[in-house]
N, CA, C and O of each residue as an XYZ file, in Angstrom:
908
protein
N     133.885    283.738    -26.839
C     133.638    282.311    -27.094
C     134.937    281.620    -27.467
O     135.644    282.157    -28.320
N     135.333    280.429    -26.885
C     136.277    279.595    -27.384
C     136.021    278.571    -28.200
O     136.828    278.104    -29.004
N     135.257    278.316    -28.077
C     134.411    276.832    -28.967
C     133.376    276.624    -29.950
O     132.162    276.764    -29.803
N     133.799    276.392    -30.622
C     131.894    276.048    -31.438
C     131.365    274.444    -31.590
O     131.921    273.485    -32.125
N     130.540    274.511    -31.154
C     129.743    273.457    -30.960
C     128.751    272.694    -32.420
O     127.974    273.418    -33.042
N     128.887    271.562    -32.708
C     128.326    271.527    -33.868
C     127.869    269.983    -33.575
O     128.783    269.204    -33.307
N     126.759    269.560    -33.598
C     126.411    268.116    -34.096
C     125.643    267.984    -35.961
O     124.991    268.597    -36.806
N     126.416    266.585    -35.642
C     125.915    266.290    -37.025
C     125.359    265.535    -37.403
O     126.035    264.562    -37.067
N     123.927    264.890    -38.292
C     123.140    263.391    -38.914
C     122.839    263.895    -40.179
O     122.755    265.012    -40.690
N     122.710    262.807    -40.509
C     122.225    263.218    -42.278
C     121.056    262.274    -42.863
O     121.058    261.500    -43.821
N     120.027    262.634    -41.904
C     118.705    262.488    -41.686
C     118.161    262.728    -42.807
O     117.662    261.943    -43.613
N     118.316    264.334    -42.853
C     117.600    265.075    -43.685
C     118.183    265.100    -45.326
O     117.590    265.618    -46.272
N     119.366    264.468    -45.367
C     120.125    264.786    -46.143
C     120.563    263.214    -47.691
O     121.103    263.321    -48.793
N     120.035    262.097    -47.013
C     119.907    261.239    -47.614
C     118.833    260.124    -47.244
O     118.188    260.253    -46.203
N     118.635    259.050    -48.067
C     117.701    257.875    -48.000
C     118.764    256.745    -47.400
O     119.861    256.366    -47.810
N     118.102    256.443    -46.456
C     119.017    255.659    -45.774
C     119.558    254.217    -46.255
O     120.330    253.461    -45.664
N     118.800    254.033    -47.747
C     119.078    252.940    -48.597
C     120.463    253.130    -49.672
O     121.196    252.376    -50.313
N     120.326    254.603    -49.444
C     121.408    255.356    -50.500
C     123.163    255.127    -49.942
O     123.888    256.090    -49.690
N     123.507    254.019    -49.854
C     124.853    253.937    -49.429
C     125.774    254.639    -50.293
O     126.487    255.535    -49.840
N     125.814    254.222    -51.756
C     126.684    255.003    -52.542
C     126.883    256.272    -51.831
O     128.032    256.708    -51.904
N     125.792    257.175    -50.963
C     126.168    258.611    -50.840
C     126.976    258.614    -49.638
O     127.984    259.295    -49.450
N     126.177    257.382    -48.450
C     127.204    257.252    -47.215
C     128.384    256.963    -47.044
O     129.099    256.925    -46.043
N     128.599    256.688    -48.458
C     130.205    255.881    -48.154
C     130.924    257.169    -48.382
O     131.773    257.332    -47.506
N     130.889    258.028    -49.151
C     131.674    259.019    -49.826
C     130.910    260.342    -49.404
O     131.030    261.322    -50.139
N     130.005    260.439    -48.075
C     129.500    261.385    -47.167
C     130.562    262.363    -46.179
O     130.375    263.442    -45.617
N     131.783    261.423    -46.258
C     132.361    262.476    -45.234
C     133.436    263.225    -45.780
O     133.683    264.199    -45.069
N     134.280    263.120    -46.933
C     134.433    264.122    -47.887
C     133.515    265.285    -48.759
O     133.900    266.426    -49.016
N     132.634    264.880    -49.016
C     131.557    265.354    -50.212
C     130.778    266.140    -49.302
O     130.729    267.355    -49.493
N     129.945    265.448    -48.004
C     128.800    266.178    -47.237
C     129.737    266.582    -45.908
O     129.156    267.467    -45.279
N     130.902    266.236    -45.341
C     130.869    266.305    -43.847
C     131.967    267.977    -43.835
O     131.932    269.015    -43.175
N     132.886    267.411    -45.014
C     133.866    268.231    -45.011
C     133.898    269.426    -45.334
O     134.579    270.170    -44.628
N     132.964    270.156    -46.844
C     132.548    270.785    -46.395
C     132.022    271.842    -45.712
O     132.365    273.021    -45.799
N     131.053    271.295    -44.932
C     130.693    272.087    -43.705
C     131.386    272.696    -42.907
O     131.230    273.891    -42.658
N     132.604    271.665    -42.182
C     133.412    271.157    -41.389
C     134.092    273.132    -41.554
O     134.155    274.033    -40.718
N     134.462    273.073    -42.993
C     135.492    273.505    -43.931
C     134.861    275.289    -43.471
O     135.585    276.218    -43.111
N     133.672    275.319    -43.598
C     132.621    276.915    -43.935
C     132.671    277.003    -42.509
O     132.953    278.158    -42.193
N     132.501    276.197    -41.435
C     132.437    276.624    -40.100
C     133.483    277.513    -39.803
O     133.255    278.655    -39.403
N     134.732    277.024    -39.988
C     135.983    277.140    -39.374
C     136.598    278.602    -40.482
O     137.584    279.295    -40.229
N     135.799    278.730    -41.534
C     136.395    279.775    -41.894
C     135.656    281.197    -41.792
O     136.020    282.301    -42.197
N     134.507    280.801    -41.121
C     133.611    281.660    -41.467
C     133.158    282.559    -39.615
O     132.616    283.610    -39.273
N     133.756    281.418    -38.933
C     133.765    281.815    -37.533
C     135.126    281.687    -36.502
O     135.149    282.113    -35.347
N     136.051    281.120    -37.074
C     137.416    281.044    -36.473
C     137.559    280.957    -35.628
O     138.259    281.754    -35.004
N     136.721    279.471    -34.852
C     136.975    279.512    -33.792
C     136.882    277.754    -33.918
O     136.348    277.121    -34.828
N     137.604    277.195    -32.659
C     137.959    275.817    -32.719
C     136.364    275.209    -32.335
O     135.432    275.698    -31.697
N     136.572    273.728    -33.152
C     134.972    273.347    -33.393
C     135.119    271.608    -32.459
O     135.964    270.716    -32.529
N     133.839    271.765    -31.640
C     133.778    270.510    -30.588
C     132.618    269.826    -31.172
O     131.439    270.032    -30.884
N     133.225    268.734    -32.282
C     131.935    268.202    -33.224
C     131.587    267.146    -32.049
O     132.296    266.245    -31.600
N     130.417    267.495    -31.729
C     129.523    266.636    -30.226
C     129.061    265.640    -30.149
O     129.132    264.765    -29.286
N     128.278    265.753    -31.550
C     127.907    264.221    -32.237
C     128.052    263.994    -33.722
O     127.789    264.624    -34.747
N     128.466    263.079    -33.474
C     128.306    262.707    -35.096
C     127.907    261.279    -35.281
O     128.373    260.378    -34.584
N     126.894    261.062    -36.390
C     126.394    259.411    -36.896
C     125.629    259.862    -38.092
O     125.387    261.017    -38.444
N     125.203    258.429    -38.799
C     124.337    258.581    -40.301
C     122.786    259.021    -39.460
O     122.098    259.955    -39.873
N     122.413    258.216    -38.288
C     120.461    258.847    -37.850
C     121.136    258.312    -36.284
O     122.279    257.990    -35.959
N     119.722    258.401    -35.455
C     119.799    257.724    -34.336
C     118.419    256.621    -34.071
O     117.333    256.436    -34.621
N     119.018    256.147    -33.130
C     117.879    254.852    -32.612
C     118.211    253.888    -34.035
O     117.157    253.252    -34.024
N     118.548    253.648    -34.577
C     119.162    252.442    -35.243
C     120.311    251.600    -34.699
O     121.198    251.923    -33.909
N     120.110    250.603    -35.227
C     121.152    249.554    -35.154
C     122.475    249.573    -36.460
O     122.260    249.618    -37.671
N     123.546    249.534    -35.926
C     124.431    249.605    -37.174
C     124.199    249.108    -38.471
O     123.635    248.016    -38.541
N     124.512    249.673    -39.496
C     124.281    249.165    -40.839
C     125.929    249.277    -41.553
O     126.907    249.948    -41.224
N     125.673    248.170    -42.800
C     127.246    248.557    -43.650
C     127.413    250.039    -43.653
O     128.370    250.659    -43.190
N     126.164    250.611    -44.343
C     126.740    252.162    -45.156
C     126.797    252.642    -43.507
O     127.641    251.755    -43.373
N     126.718    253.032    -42.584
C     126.965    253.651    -41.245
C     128.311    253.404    -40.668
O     129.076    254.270    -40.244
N     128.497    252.201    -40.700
C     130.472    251.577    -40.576
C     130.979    252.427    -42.198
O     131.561    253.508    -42.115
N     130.798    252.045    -43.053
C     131.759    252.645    -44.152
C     131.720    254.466    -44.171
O     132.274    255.235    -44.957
N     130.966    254.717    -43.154
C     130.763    256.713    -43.262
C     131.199    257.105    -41.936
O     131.557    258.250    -41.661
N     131.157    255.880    -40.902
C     132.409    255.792    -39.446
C     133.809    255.827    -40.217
O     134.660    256.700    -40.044
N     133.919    254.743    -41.097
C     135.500    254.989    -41.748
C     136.567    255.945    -41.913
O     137.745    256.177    -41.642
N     135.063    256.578    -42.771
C     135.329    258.004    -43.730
C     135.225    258.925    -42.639
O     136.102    259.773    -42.807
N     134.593    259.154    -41.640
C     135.085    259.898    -40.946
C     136.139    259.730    -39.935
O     136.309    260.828    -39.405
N     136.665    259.135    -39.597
C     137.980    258.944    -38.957
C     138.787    259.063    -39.706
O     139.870    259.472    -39.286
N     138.669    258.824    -40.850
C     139.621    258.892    -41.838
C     140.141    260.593    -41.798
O     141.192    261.037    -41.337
N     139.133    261.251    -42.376
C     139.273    263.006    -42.390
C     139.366    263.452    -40.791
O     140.082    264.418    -40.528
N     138.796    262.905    -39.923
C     139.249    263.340    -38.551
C     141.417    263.238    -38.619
O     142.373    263.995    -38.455
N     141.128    261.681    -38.991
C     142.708    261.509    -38.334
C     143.465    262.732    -39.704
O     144.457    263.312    -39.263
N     143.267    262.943    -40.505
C     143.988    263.386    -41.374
C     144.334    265.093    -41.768
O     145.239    265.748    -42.284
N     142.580    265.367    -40.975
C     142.488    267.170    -41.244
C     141.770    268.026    -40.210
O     141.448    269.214    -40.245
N     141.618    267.126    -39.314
C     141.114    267.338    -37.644
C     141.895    269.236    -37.576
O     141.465    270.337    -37.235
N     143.111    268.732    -38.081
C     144.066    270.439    -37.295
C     143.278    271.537    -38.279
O     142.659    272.502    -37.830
N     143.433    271.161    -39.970
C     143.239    272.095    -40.545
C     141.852    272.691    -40.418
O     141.578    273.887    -40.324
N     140.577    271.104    -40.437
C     139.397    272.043    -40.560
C     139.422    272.491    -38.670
O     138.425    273.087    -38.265
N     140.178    272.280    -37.983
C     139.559    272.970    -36.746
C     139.088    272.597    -35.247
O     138.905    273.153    -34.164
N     138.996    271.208    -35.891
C     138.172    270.155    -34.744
C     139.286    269.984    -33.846
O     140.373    269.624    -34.297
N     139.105    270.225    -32.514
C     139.638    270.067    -31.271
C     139.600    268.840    -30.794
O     140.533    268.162    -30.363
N     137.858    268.440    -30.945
C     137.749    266.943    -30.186
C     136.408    266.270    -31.320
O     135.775    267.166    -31.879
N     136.140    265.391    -31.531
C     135.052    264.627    -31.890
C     134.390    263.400    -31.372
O     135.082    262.384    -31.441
N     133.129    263.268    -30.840
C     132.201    262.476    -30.356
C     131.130    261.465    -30.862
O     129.944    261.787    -30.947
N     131.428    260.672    -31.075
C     130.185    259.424    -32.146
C     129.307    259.229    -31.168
O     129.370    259.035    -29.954
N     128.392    259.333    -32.051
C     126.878    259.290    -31.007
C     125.815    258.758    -31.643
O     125.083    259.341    -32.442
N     125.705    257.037    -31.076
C     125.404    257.387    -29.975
C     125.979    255.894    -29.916
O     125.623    255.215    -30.880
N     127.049    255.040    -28.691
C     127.527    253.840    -29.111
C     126.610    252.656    -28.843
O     126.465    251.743    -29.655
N     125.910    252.724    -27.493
C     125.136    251.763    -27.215
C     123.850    251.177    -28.221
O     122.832    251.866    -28.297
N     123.929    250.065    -28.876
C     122.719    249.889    -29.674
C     122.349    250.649    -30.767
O     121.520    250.349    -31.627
N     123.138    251.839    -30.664
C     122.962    252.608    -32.196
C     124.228    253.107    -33.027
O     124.732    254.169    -33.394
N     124.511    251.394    -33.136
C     125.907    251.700    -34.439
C     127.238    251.091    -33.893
O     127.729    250.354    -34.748
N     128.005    251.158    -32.721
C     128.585    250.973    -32.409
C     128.821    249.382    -31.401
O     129.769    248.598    -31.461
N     127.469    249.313    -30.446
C     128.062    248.088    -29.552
C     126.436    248.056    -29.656
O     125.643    248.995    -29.718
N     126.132    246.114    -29.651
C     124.747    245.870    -29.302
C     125.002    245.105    -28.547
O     125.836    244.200    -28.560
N     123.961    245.566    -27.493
C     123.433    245.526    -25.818
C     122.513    244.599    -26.127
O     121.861    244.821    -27.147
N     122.255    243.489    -25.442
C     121.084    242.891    -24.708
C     121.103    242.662    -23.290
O     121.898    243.080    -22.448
N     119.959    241.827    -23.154
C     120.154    242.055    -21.071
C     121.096    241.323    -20.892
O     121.720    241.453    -19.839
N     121.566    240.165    -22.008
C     122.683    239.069    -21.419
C     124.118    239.164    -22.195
O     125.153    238.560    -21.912
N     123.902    240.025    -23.179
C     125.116    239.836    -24.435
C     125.353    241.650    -24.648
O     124.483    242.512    -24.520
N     127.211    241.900    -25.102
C     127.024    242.885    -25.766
C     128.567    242.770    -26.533
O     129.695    242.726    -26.041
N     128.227    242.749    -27.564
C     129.248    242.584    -28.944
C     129.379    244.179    -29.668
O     128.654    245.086    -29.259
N     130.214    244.368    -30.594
C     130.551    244.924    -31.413
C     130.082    244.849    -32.494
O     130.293    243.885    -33.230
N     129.160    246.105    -32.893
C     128.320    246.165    -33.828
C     129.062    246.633    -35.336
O     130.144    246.059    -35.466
N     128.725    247.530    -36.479
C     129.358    247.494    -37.905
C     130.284    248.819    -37.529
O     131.153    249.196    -38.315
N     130.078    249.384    -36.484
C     130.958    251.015    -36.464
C     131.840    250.925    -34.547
O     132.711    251.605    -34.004
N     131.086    249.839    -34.146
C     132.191    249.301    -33.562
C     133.416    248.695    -33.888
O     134.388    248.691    -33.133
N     133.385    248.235    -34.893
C     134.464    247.461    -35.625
C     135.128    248.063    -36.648
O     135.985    247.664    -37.437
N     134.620    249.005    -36.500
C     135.745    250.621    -37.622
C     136.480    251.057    -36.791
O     137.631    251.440    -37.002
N     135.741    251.053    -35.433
C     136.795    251.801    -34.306
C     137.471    250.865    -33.621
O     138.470    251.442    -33.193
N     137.484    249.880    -33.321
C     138.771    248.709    -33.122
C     139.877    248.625    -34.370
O     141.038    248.224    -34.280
N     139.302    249.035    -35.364
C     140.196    248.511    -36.695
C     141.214    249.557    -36.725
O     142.376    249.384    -37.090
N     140.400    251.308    -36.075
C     141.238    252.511    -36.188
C     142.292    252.765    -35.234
O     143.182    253.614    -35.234
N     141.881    251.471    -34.093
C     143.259    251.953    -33.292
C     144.463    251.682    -33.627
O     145.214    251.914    -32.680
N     145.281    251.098    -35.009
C     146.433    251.602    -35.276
C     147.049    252.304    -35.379
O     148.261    252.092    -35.375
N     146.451    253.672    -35.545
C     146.925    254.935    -35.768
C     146.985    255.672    -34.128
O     147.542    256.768    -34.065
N     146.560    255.222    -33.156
C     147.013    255.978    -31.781
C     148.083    255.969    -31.342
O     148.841    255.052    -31.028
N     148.199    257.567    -31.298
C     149.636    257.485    -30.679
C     150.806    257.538    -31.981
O     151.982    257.222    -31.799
N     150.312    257.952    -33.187
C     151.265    257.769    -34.467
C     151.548    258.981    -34.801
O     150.974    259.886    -34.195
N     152.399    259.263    -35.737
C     152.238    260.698    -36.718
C     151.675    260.665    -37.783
O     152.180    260.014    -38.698
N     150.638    261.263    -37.942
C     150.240    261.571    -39.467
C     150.762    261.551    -40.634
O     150.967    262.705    -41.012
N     151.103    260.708    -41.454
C     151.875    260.964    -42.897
C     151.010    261.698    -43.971
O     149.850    261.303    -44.084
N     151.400    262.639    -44.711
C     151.233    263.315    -45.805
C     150.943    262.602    -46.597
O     151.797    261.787    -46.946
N     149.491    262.577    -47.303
C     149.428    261.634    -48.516
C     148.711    262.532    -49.909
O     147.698    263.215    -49.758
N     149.275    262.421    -50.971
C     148.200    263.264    -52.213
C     146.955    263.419    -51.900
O     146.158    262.590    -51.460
N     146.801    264.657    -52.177
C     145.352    264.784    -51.949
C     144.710    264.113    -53.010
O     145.257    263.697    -54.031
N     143.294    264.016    -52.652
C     142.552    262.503    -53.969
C     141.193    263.554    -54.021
O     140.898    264.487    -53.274
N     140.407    262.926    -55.378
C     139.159    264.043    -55.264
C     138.074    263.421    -53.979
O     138.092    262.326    -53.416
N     137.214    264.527    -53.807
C     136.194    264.701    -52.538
C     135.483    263.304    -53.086
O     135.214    262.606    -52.109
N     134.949    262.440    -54.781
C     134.379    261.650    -54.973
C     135.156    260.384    -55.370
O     134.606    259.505    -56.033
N     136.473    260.288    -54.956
C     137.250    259.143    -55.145
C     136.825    257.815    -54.571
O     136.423    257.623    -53.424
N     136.952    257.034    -55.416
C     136.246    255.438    -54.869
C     137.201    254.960    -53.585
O     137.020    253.874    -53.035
N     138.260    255.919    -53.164
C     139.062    255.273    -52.042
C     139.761    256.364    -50.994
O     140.462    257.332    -51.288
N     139.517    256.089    -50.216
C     139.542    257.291    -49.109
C     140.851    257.365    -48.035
O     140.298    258.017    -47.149
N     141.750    257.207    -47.704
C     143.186    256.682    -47.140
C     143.447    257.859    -45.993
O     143.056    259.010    -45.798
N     144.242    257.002    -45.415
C     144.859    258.154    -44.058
C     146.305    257.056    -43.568
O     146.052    255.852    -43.536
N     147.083    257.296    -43.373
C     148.026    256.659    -43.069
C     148.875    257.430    -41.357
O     148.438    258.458    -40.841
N     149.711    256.877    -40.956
C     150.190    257.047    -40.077
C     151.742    256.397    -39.881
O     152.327    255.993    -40.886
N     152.335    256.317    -38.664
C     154.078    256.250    -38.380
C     153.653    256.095    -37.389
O     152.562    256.544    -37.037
N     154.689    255.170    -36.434
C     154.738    255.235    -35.395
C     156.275    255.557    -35.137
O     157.238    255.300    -35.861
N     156.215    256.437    -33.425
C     157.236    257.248    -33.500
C     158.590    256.824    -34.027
O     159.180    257.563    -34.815
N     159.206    255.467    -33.563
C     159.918    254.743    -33.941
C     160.827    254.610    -34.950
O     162.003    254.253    -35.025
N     159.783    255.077    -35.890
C     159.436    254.805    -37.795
C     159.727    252.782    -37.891
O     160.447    252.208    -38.708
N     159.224    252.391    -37.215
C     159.398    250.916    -37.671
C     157.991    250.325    -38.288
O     157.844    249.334    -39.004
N     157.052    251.197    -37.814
C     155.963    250.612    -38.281
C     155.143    251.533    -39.287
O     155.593    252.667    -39.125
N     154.280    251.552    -40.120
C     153.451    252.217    -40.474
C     152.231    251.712    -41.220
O     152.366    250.989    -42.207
N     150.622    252.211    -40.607
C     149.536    252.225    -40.673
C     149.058    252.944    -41.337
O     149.226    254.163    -41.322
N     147.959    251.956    -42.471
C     147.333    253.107    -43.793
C     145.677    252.312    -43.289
O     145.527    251.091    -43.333
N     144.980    252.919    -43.003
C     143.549    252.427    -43.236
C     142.941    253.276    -44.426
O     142.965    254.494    -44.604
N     142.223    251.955    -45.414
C     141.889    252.720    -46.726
C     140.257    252.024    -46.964
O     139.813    250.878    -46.888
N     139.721    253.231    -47.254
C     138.219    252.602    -47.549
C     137.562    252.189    -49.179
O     137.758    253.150    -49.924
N     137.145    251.513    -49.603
C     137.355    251.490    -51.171
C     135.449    251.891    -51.316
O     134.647    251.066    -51.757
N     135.170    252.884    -50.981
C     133.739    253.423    -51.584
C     133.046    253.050    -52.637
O     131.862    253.376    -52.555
N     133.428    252.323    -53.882
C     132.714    251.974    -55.029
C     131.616    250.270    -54.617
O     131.943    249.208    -54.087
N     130.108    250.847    -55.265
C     129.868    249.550    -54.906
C     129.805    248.163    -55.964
O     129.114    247.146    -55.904
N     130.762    248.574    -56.866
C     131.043    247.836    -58.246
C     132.260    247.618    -58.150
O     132.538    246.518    -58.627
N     133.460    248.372    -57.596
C     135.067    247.905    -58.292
C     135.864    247.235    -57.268
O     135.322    247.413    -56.177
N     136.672    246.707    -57.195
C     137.447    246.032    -56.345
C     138.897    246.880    -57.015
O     139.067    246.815    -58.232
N     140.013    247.746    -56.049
C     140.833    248.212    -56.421
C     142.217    247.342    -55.506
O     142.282    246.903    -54.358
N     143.336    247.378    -56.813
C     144.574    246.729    -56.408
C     144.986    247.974    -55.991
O     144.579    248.925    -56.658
N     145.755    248.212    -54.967
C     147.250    249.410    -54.726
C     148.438    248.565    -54.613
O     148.374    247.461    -54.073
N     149.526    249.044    -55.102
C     150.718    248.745    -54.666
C     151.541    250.175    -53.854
O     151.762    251.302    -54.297
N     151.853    249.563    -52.516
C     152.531    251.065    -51.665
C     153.958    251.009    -51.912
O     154.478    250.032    -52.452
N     154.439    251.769    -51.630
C     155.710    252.482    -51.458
C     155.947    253.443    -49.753
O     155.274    254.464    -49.608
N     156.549    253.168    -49.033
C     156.654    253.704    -47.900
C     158.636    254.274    -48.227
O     159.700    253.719    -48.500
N     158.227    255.394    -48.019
C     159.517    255.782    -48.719
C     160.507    256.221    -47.432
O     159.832    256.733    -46.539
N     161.792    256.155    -47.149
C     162.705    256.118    -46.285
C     162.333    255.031    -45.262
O     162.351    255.441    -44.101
N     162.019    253.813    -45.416
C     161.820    253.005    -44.299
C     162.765    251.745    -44.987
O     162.842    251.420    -46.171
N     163.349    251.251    -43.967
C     164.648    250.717    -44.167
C     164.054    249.114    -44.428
O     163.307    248.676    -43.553
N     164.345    248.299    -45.519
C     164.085    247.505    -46.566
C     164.749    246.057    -45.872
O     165.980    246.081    -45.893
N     164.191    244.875    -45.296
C     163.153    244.662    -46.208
C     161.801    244.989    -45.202
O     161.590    245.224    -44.012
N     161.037    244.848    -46.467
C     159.076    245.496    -45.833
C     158.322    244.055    -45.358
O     158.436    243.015    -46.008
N     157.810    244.132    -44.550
C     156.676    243.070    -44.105
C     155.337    243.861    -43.812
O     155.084    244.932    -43.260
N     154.481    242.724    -44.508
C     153.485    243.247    -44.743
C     152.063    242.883    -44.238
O     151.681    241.812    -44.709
N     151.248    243.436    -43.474
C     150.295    242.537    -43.574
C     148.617    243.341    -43.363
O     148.600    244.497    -42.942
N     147.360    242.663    -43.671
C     146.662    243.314    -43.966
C     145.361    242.648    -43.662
O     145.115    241.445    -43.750
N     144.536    243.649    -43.278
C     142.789    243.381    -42.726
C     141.210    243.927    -43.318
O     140.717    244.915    -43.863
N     140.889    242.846    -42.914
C     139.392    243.572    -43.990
C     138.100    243.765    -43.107
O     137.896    242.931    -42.225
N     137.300    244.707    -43.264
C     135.845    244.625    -43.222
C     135.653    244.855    -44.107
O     136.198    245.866    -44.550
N     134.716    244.051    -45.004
C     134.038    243.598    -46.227
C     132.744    243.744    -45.911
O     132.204    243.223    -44.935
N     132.094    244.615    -46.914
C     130.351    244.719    -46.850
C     129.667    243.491    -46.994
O     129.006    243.581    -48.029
N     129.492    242.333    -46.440
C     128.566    241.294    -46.785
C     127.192    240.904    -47.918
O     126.827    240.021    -48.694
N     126.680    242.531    -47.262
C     125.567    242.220    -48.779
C     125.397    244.124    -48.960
O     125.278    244.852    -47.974
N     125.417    244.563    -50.176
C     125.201    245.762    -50.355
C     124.075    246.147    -49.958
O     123.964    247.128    -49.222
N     122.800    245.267    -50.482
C     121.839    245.488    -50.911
C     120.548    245.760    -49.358
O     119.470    246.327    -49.183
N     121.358    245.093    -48.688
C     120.533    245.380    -46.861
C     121.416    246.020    -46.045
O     122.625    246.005    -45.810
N     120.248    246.695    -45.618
C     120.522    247.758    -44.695
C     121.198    246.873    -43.595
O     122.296    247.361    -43.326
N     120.946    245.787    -42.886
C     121.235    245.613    -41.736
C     122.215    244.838    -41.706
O     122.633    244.495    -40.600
N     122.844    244.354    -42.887
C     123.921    243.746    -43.353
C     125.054    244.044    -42.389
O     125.032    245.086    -41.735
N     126.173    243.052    -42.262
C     127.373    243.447    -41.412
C     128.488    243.135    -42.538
O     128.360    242.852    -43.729
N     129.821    243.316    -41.587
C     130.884    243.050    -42.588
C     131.850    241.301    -42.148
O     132.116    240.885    -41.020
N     132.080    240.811    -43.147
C     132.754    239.918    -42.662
C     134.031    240.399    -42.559
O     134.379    241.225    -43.403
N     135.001    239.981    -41.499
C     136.320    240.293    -41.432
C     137.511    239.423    -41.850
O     137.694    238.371    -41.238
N     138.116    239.685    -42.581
C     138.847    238.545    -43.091
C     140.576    239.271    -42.788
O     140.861    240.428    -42.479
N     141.443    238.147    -43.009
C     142.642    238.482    -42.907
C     143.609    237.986    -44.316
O     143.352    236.883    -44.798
N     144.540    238.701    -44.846
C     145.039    238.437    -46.116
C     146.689    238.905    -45.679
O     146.977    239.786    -44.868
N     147.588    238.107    -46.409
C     148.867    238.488    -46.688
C     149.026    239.116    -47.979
O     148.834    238.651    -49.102
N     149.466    240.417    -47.558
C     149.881    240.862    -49.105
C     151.161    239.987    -50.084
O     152.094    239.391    -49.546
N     151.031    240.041    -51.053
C     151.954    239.841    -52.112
C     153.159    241.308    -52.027
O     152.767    242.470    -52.141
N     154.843    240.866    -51.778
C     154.990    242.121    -51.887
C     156.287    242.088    -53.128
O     156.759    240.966    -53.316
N     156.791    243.068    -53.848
C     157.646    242.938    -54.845
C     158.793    242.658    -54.313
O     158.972    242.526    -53.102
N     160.076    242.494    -55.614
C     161.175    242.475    -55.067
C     162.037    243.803    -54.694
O     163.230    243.842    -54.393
N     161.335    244.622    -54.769
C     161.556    245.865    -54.324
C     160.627    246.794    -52.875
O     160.469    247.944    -52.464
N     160.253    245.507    -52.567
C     159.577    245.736    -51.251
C     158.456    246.758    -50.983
O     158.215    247.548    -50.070
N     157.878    246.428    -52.129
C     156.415    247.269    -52.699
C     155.085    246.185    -52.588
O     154.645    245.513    -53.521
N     154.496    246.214    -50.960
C     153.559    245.332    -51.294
C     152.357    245.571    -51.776
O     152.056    246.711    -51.424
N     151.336    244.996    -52.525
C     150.769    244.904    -53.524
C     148.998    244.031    -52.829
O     148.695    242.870    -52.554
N     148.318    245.238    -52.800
C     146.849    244.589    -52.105
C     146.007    245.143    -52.649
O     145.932    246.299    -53.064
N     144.848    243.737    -52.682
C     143.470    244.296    -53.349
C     142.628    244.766    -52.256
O     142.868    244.235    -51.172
N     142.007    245.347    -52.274
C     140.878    246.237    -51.408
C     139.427    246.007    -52.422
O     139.083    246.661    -53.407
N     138.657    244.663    -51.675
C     137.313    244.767    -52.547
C     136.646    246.051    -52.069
O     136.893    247.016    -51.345
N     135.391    245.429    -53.070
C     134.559    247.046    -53.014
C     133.961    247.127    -51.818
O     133.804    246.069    -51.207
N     133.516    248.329    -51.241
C     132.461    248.334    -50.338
C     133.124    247.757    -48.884
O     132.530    247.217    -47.951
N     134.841    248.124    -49.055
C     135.201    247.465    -47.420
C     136.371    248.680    -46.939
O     136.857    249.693    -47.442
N     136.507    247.835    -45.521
C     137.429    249.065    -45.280
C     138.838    248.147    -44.587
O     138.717    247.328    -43.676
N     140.126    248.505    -45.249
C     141.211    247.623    -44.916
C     142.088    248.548    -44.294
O     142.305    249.731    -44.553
N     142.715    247.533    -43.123
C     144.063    248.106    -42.681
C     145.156    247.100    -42.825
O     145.289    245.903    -42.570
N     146.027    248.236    -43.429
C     147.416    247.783    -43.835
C     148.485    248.279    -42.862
O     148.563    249.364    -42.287
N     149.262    247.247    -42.825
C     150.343    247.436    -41.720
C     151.959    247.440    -42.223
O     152.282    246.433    -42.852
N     152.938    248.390    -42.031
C     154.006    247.715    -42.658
C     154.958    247.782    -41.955
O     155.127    248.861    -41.388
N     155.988    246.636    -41.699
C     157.157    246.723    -40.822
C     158.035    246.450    -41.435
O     158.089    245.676    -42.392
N     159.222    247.346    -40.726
C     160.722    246.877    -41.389
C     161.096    246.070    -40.867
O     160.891    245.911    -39.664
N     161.860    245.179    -41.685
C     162.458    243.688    -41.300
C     163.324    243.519    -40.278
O     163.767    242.447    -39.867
N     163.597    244.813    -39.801
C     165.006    244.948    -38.946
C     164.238    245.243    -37.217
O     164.925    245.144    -36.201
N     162.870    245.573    -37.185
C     162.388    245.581    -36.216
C     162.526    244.073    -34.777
O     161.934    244.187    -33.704
């Protein structure tokens, strides 16, 4: 055998009202697994499907557990094993809604437009954070080094967190700039995110400085001035 085959839902595994658990599902529940497969059978893993259920329509907590998993895809894809990964299912369940005349970008469609900054980048090394941290990060480089991409998810459905970054050996001055999907309403399921756009504040030491409300998922962009 070369492959192991694995799909994944978490049907069985939560109340689909329970966002607190979806947001912070793909460290806590995905990884894991991810983690016991790969050590326990050593062999490279072709995750086939992955989503929160099927036959639904996107919800916030389903985009914020799309996040989180791209997030640990883009970040530990090599270590836990994963070769390739598949979201399933896009049409009408989560990703793009279809009608006979219209088809837009649904709440986990718009995680995966937000994630294409990182294609085509290198992975940057970031502290590891605990499996229940209110903020979930993956960053990236592009080959260049002129640019670099952090998409960060802020999981708490109470705190709004400031970061100030530091991108270290990138030649000064920093420009900065930054994007949101914002949970609209916690409290419904069928809720979407509004997308907003913000300029960071950055120091005089070229440390810019962004809030990440709760319950959203932001990408931050940073360029050197000399680009």
């Amino acid at each position: 055998m070369n492959y192991f085959s694995y799909h994944d839902y978490m049907l069985d595994s939560y109340k689909p009202e329970d966002m607190q658990v979806l947001a912070k599902a793909s460290t806590q529940y995905l990884r894991p697994k991810l983690q016991k497969f790969h050590q326990e059978l050593r062999l490279r893993t072709v995750f086939g499907e992955w989503n929160t259920m099927w036959g639904r329509p996107g919800t916030v907590g389903m985009g914020l557990y799309a996040a989180g998993v791209l997030n640990l895809l883009c970040r530990e894809a090599e270590a836990l094993g994963v070769e390739r990964a598949y979201f399933s299912q896009p049409v009408s369940e989560g990703a793009i809604k279809v009608t006979p005349l219209t088809a837009e970008l649904d709440t986990v469609g718009k995680v995966f437009a937000a994630f294409k900054v990182h294609q085509g980048n290198r992975s940057l090394k970031l502290p590891e954070m605990p499996a229940d941290a209110d903020l979930d990060v993956c960053a990236s480089v592009q080959a260049d080094g002129h640019r670099v991409c952090a998409t960060i998810v802020n999981r708490s459905i109470t705190k709004d967190h400031t970061l100030e970054l530091l991108a270290k050996n990138m030649a000064r001055p920093v420009k900065a700039s930054a994007r949101f999907l914002i949970a609209r309403d916690v409290t419904q399921q069928q809720a979407d995110f509004d997308e907003r756009e913000k300029k960071p504040t950055v120091t005089e030491d070229s440390r810019p400085v962004v809030k990440v409300p709760r319950y959203s998922v932001a990408v931050i962009e940073l360029t050197n001035g000399y680009e």
